[in-house]
N, C-alpha and C positions, 0 to 999 in steps of 0.2 A: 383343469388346474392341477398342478401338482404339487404335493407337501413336500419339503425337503428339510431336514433338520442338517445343522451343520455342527460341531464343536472345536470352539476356543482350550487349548489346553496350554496353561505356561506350568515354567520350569525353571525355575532363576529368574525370572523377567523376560525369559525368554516364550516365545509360539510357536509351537507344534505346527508344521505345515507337511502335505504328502505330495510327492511328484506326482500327478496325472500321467499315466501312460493309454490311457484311452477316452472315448468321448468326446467335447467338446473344443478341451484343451488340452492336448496332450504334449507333455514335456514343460507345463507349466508347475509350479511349486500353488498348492487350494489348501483351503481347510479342509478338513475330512469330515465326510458326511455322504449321507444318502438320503433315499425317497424311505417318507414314511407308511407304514404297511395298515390296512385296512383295520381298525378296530386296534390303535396304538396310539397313546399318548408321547405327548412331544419327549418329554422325557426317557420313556422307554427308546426311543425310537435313535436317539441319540445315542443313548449308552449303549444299544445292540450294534451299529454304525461302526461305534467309534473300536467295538470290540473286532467286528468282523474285518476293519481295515485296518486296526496297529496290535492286536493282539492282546491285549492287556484290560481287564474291568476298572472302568473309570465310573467315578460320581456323578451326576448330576449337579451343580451347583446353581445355574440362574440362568432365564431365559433373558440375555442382553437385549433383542431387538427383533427385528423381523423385516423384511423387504417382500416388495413382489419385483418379481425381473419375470419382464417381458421379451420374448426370442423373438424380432419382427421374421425373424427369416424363417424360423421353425412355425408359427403363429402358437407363440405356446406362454402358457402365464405357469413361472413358479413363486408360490410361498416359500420363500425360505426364513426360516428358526436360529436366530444365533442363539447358542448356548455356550454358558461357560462350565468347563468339565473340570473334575479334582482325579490328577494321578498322583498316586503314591507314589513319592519321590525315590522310595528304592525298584520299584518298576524297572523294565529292562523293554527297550521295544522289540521285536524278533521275528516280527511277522515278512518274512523273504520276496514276498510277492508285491511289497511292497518299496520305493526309498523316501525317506524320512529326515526333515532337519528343523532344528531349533534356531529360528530366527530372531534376532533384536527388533524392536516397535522400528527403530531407525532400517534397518535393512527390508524391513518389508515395506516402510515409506515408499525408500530408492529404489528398490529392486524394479525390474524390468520383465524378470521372470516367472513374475506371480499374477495369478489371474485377476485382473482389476478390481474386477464384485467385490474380490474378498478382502484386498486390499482399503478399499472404501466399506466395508463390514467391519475390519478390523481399526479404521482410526473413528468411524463415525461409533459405533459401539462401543468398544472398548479401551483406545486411545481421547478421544474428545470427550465421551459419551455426550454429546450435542441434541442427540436424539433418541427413539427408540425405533420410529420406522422410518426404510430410505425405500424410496419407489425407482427404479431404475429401468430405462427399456435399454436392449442391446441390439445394438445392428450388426451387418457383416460388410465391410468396404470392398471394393474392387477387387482386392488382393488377400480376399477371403481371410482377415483379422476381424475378431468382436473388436467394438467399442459399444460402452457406456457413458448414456448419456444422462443425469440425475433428473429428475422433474422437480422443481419444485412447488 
């Protein structure tokens, strides 16, 4: 299994989201995050994350919820950690290696461009807060696209 912490970062009402240019979804708009390292609290693990992929020390503020997604096709189980993170509003993002946009709860709803999980992380957590954990498996279809399918 693997840990994965993710962070929520608004800005106006608006969410921090990062282009994927590698891995599983590339050229898709995710929340940013990574695997958490041996002997690291959720927390830490977020903040060092969210520092190595937008440049900037953010807060910790609150663990929203938690999922396991299952990769039928990888055979592989992650935990993943929503967390909500506090950026100082005079921040500047600048990390080059990266692209970066602040999206409305509404555009990440519609969007088409953004990776589902996180899309369903972001209304079931943070938009609904309906819950605190979603269990999700993901398949790959014919024509090599994830889908998610919730358990209930």
């Amino acid at each position: 299994m693997v840990n994965v912490a993710i962070g929520i970062v608004q800005k106006e009402d608006k969410i921090l989201l990062v282009k994927r240019e590698r891995g599983d979804f590339p050229g898709l708009w995710a929340i940013p995050g990574g695997k958490v390292e041996e002997c690291e609290h959720i927390n830490e693990a977020v903040e060092r994350e969210m520092f190595e992929e937008i440049g900037i020390k953010m807060k910790f503020k609150e663990l929203l919820g938690f999922s396991t997604e299952i990769m039928h096709d990888k055979e592989k189980t992650s935990l993943l950690y929503v967390c909500l993170l506090e950026m100082n509003p005079n921040d500047i993002i600048s990390n080059p290696e990266f692209e970066y946009k602040f999206f409305t709860k509404e555009e990440i709803v519609n969007s088409k461009e953004i990776v589902k999980s996180d899309k369903l992380f972001i209304k079931t957590f943070l938009i609904d807060k309906s819950t605190n954990y979603l269990p999700l498996d993901c398949y790959k279809n014919d024509n090599d696209k994830y889908y998610w399918k919730q358990i209930d």
